[in-house]
KEZA-828852 format. One line per 2 residues: number of its first residue (from 1); for each residue z negated, y negated, x of N, C-alpha, C, CB. Coordinates in steps of 0.02 Angstrom, whole numbers, plus 50000, padded with zeros to 5 digits. Atoms other than C-alpha are relative to their C-alpha. Glycine has a CB too. Example, Ala and Ser with C-alpha at 12.3 -4.5 7.8 and 13.67 -1.06 7.14 Angstrom:
% residues 2
1	50000,50059,50045,49610,50225,50615,50000,49940,50045,49938,49999,49950; 50003,50059,49958,49643,50053,50684,49963,49945,49961,50071,49977,50020
This chain:
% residues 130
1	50000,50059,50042,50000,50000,50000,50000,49938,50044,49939,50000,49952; 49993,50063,49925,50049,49822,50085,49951,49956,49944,50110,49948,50034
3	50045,50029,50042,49933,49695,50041,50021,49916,50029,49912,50032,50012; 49989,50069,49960,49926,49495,50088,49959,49986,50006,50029,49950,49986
5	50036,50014,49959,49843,49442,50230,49998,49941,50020,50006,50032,50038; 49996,50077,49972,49778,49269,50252,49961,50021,50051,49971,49929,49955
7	50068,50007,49948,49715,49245,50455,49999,49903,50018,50018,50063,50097; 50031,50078,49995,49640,49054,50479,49963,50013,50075,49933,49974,49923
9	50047,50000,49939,49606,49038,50663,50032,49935,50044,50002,50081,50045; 49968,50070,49950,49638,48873,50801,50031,50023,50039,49956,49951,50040
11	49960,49976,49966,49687,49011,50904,50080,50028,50004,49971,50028,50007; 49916,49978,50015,49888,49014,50901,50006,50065,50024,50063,49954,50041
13	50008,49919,49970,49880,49151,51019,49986,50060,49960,49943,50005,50047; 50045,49949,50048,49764,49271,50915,50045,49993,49925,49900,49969,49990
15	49971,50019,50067,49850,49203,50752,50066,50034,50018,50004,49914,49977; 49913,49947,49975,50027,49273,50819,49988,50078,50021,50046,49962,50091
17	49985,49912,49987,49950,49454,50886,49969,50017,49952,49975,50044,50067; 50017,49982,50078,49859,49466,50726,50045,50011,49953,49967,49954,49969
19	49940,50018,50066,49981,49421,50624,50068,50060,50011,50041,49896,50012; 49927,49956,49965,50125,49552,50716,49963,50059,49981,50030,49994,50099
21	50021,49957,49987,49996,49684,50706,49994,50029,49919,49946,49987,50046; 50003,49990,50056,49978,49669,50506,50060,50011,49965,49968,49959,49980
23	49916,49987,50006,50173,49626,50490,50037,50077,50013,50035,49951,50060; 49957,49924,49987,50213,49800,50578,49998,50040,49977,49999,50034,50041
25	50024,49968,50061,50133,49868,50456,50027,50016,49941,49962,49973,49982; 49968,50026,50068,50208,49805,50315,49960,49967,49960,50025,50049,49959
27	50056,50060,50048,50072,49679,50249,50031,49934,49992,49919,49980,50043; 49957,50048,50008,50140,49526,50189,49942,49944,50050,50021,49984,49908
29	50052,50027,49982,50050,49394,50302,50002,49939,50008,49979,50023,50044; 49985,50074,50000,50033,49206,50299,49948,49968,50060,49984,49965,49917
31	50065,50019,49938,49926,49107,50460,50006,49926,49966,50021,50009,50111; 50026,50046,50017,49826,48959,50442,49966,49954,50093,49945,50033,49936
33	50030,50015,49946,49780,48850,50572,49923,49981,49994,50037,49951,50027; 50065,50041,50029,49620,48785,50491,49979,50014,49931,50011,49922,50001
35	50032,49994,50060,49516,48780,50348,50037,49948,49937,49921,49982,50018; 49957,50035,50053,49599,48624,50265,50059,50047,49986,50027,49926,50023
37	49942,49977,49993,49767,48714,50284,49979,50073,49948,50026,50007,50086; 49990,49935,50067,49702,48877,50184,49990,49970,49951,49950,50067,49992
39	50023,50027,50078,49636,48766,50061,50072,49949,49950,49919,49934,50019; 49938,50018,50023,49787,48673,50039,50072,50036,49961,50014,49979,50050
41	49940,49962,50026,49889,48824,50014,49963,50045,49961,50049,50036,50053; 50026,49982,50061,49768,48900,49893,49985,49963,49935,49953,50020,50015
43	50002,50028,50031,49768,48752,49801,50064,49975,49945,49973,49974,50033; 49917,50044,50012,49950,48738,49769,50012,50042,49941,50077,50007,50071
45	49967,49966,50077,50019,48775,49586,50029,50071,50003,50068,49954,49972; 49953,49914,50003,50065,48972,49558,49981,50021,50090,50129,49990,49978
47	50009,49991,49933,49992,48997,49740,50018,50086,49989,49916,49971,50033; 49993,49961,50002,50001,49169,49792,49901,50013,50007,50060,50018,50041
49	50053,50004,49969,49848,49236,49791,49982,50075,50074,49950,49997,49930; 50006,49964,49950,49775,49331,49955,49958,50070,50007,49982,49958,50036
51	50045,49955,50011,49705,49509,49953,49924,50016,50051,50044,50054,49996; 50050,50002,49944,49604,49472,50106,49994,49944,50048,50011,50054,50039
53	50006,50077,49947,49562,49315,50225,49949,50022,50045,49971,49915,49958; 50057,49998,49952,49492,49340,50391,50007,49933,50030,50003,50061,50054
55	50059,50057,49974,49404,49190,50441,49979,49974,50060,49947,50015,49986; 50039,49991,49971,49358,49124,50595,49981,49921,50001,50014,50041,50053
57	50046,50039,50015,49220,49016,50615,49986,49938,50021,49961,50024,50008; 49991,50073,49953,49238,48880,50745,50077,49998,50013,49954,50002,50086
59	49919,50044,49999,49391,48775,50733,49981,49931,49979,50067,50031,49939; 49996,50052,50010,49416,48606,50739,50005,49965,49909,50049,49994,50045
61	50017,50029,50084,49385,48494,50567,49942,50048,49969,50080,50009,49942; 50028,49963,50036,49311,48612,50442,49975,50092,50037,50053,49993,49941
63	50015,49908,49972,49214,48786,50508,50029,50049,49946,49901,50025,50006; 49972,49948,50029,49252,48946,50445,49944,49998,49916,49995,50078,50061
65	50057,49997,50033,49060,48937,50360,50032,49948,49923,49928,49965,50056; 49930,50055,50024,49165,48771,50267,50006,49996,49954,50065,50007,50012
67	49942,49987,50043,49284,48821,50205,50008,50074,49939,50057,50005,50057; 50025,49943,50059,49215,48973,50125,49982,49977,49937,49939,50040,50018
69	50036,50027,50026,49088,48860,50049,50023,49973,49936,49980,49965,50038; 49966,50016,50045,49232,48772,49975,50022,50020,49958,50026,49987,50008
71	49972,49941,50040,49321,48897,49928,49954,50022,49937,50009,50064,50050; 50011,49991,50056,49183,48973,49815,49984,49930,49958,49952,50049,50001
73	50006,50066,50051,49144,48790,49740,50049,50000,49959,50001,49931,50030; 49943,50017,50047,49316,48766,49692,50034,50093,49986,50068,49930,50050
75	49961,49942,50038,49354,48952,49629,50051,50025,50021,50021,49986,49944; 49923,50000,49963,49479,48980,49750,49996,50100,50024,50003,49923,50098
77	49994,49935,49960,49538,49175,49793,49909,50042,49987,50023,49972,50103; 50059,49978,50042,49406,49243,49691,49993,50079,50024,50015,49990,49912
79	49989,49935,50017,49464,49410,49700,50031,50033,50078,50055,50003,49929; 50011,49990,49934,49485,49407,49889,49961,50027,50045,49998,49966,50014
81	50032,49986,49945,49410,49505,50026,49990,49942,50078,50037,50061,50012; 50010,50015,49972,49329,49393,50153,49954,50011,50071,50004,49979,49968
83	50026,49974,49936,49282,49440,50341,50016,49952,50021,50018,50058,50034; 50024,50053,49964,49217,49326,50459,50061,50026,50072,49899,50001,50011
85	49941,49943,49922,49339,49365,50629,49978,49949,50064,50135,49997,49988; 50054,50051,49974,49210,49262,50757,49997,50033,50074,49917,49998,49953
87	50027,49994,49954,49168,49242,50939,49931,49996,49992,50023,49967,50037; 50063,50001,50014,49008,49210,50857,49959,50066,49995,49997,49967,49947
89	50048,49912,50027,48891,49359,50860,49918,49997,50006,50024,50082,50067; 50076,50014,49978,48724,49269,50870,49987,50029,49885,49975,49872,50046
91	50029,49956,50045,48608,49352,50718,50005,49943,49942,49922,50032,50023; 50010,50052,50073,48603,49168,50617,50086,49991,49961,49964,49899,50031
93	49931,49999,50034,48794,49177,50606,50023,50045,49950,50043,50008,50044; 49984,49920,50047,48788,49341,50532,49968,50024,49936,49980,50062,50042
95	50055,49998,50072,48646,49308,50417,50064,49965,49951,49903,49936,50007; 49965,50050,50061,48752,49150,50341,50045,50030,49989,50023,49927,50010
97	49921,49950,50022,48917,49257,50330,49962,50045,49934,50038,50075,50087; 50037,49959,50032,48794,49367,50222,49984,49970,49913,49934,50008,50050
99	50017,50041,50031,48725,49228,50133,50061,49969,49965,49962,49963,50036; 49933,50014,50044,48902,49162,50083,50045,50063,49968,50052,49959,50049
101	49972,49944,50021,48930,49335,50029,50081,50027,50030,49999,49987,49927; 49955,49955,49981,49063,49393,50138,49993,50071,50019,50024,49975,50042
103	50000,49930,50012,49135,49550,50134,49990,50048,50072,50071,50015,49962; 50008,49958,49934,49146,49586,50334,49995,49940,50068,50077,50060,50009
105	50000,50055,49943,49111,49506,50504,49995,50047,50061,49932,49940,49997; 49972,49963,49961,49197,49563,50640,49991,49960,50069,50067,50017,49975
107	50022,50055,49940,49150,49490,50818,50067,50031,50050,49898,50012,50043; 49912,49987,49945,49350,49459,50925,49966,50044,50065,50050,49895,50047
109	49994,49963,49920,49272,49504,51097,49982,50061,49995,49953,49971,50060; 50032,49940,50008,49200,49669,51050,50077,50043,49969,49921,49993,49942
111	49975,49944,50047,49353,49723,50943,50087,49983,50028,49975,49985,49895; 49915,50006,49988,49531,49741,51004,50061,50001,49926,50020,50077,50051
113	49931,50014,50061,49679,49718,50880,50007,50062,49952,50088,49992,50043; 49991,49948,50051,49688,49872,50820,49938,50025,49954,50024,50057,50037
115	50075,49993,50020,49498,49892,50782,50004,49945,49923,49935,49964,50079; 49986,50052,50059,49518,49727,50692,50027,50036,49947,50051,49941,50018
117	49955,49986,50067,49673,49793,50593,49969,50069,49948,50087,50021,50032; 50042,49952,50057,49569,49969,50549,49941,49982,49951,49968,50053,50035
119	50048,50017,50038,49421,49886,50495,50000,49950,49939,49962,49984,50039; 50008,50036,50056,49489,49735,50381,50069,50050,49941,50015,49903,50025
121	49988,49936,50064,49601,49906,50286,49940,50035,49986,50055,50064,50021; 50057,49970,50043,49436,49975,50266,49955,49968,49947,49957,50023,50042
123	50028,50022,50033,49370,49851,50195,50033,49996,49944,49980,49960,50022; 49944,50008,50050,49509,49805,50088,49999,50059,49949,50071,49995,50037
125	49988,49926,50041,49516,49996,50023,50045,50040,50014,50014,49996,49935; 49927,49986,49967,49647,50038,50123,50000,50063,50056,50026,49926,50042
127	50016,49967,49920,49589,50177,50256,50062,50042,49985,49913,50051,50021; 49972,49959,49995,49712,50285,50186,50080,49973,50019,49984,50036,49945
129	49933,50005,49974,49870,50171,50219,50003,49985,50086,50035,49940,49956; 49997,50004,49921,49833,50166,50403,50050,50065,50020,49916,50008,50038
């Protein structure tokens, strides 16, 4: 099953081998550079909506923490799976990811690309289209 994958990171780098790694797949996938920028394109008339958004947390303007925040205020991608995708791995980051009710938080330096890509299909519901 292909699904659509929003990733929101400052990192172009990471945002391009992310993004190739979900594509090869066959996931439909859209990148974000920022938090305004998902919000902008979740805001837009007949948007699509996203079956999953990984998140990460420090970026310039708006944090990941944010733009979540926003997100549930304004009702946005309701029905979305949200994982944190963070150099952060201190215990208060992981509480608030908790606390904003996300669905997963995945720490980059610990998890190589493919780790990433198994764990946000598991979350999703997906172990079996791996």
């Amino acid at each position: 099953m292909a699904y659509r994958v929003y990733l929101v990171d400052d990192d172009k780098f990471l945002l391009d081998l992310y993004a190739v790694k979900f594509k090869n797949a066959g996931h439909d996938v859209s990148v974000f550079g920022g938090g305004e920028d998902l919000l902008a394109a979740l805001r837009k008339e007949g948007a699509a909506t996203p079956d999953v958004i990984l998140l990460d947390i420090i970026m310039p303007g708006m944090t990941g923490f944010e733009t979540l925040e926003a997100m549930r205020k304004d009702g946005l991608a309701k029905d979305a799976k949200i994982i944190f995708l963070s150099n952060q791995g201190q215990e208060t980051d992981i509480e608030k990811a908790r606390q904003l009710a996300a669905d997963g938080y995945i720490i980059k330096a610990s998890a190589i690309p493919s780790e990433v890509f198994a764990e946000t299909l598991r979350i999703v519901g997906a172990e079996a289209a791996q």
